[in-house]
The first five atom37 places (N, CA, C, CB, O) and aatype in JSON, in Angstrom:
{
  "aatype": [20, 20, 20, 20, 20, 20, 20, 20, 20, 20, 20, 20, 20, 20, 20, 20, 20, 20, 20, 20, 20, 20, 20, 20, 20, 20, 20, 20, 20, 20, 20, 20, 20, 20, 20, 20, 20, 20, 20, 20, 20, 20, 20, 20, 20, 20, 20, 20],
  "atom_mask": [
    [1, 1, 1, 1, 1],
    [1, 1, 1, 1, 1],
    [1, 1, 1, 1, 1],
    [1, 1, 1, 1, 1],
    [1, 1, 1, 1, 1],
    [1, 1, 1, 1, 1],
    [1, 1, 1, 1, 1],
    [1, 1, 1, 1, 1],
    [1, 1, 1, 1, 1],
    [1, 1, 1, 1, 1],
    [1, 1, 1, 1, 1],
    [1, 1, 1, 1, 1],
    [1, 1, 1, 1, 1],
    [1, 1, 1, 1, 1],
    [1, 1, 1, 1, 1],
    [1, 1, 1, 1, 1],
    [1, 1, 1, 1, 1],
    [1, 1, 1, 1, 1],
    [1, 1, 1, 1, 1],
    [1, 1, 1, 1, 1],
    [1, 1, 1, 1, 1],
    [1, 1, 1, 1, 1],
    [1, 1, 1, 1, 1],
    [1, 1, 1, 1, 1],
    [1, 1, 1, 1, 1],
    [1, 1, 1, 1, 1],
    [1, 1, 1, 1, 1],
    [1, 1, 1, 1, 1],
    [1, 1, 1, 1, 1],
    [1, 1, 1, 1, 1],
    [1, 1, 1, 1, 1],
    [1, 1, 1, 1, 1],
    [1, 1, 1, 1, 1],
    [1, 1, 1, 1, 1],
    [1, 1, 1, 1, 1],
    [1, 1, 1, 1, 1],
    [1, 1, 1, 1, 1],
    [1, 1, 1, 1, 1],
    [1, 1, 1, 1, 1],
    [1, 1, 1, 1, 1],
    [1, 1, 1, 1, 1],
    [1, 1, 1, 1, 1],
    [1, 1, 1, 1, 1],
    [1, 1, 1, 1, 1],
    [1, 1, 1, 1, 1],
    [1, 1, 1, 1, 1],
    [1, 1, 1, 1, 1],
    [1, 1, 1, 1, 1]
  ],
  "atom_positions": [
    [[0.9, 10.91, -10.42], [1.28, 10.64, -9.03], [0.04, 10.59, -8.15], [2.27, 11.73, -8.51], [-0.07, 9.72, -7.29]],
    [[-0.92, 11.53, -8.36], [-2.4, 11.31, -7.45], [-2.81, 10.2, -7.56], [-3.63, 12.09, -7.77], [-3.25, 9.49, -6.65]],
    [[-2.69, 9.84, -9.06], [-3.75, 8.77, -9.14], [-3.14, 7.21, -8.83], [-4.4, 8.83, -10.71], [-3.89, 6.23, -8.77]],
    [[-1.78, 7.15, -8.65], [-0.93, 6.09, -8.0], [-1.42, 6.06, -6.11], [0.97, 6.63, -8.34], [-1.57, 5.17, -5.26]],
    [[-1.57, 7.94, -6.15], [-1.85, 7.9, -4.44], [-2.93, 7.39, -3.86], [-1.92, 9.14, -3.85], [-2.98, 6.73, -2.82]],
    [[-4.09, 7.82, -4.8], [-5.41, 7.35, -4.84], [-5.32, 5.45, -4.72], [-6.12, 8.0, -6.42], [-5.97, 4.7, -3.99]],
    [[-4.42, 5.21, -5.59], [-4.92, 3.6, -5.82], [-4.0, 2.63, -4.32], [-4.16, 2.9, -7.9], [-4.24, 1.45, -4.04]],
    [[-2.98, 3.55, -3.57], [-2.06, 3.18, -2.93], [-3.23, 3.16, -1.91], [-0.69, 3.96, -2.86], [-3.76, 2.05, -1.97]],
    [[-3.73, 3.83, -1.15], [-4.65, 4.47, -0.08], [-5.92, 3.4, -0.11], [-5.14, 6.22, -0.51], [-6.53, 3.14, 0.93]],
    [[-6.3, 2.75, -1.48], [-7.33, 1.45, -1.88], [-6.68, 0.07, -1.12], [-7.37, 1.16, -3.85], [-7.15, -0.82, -0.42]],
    [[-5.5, 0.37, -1.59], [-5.15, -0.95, -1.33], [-5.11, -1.04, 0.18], [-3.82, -1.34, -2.01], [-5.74, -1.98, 0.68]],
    [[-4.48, -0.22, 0.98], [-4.13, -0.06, 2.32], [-5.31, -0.12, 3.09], [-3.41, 1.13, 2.58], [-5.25, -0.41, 4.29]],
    [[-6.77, 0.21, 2.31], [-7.47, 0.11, 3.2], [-8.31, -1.0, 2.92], [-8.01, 1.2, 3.44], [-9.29, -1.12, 3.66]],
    [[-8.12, -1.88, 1.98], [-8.81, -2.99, 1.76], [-7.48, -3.52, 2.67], [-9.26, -3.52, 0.07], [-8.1, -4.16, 3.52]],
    [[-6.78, -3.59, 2.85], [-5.67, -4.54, 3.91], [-6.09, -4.3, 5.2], [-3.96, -4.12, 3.88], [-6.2, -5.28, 5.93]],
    [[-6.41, -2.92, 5.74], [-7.12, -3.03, 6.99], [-8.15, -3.67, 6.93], [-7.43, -1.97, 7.53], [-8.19, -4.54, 7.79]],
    [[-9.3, -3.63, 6.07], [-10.57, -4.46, 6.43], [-9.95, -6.09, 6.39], [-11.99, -4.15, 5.15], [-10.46, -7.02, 7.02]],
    [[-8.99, -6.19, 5.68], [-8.44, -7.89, 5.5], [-8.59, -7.9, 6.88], [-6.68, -8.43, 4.8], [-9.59, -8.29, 7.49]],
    [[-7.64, -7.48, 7.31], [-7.28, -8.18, 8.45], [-7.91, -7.53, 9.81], [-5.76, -8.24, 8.48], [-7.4, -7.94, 10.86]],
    [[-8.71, -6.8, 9.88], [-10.03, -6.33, 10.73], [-9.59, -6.36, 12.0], [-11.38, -7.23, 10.62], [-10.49, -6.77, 12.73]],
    [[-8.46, -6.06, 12.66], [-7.58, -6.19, 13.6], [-7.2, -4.71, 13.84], [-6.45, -7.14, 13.21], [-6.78, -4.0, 12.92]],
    [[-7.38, -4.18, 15.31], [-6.91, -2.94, 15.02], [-5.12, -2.85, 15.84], [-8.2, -1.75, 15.68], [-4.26, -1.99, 15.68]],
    [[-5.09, -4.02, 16.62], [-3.56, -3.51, 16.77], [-2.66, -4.39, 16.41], [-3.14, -3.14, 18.11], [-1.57, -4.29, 16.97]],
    [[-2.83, -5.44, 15.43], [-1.6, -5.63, 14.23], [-1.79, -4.86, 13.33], [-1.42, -6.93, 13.5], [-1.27, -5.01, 12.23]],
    [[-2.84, -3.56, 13.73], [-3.02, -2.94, 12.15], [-1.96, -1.69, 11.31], [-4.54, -2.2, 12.21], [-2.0, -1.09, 10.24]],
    [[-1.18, -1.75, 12.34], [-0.05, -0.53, 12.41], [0.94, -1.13, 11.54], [0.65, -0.11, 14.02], [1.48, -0.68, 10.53]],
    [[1.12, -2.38, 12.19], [2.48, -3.1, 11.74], [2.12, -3.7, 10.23], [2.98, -4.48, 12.93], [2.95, -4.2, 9.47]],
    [[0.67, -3.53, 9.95], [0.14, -4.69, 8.94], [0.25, -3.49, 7.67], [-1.77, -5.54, 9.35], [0.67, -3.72, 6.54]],
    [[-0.22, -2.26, 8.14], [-0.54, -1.53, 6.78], [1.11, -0.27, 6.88], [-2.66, -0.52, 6.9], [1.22, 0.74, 6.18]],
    [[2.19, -0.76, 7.95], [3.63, -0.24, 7.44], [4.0, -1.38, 6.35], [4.92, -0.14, 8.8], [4.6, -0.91, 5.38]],
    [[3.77, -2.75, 6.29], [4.45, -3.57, 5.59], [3.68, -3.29, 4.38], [4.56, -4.98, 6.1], [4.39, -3.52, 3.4]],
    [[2.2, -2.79, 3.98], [1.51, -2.93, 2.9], [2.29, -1.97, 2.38], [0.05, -2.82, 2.9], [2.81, -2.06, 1.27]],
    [[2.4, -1.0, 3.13], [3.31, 0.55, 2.49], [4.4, 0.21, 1.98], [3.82, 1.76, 3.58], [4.65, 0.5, 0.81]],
    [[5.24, -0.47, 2.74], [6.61, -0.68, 2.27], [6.45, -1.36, 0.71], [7.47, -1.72, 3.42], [6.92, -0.83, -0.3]],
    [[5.75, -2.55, 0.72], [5.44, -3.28, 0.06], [4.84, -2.72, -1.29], [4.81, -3.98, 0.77], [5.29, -3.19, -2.33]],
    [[3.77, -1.66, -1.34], [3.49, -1.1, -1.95], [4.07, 0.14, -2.82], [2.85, -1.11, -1.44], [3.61, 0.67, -3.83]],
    [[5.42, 0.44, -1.98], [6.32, 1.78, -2.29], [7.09, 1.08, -3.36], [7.37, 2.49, -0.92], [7.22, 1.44, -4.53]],
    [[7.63, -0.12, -2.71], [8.66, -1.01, -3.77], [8.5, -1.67, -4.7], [9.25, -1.83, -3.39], [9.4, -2.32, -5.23]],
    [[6.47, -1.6, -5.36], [6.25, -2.16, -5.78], [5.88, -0.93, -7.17], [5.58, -3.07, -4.99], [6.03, -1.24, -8.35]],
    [[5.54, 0.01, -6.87], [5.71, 1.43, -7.48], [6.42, 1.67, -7.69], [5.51, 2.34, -7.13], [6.32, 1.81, -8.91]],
    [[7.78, 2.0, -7.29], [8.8, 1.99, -7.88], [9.38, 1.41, -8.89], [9.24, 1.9, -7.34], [10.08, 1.84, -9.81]],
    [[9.03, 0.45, -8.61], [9.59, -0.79, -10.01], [8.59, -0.12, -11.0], [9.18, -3.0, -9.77], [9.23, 0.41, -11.9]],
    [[6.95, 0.09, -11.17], [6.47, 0.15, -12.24], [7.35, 1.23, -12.14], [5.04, 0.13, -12.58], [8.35, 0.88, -12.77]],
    [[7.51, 2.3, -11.7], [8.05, 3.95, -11.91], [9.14, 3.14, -13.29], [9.18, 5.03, -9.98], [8.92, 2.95, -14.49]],
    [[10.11, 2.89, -12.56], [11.16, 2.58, -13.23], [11.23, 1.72, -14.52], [11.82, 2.11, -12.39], [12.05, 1.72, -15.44]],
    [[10.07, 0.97, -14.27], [9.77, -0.18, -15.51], [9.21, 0.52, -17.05], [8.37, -1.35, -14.89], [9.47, 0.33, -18.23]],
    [[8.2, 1.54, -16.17], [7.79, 2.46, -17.51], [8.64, 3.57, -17.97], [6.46, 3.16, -17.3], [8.8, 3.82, -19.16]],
    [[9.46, 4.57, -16.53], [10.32, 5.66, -17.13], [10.93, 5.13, -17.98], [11.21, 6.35, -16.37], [11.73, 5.78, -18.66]]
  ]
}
């Protein structure tokens, strides 16, 4: 689970530098989250 947290926290912040914007940056890195939760999940579920 850390090391999913670790790699979740990479991605989110290579999405802030994407888009180098600081106030779509709220709305930009809830959708990476979302995006990223549902995308974890599936592996969760794909490998359990």
């Amino acid at each position: 689970m850390r090391a999913q947290t670790k790699r979740w926290m990479k991605s989110v912040i290579e999405t802030a530098k994407t888009a180098q914007v600081s106030l779509p940056y709220n709305r930009a890195t809830r959708g990476a989250r979302a995006a990223e939760m549902r995308s974890d999940t599936a592996k969760a579920r794909g490998v359990a």
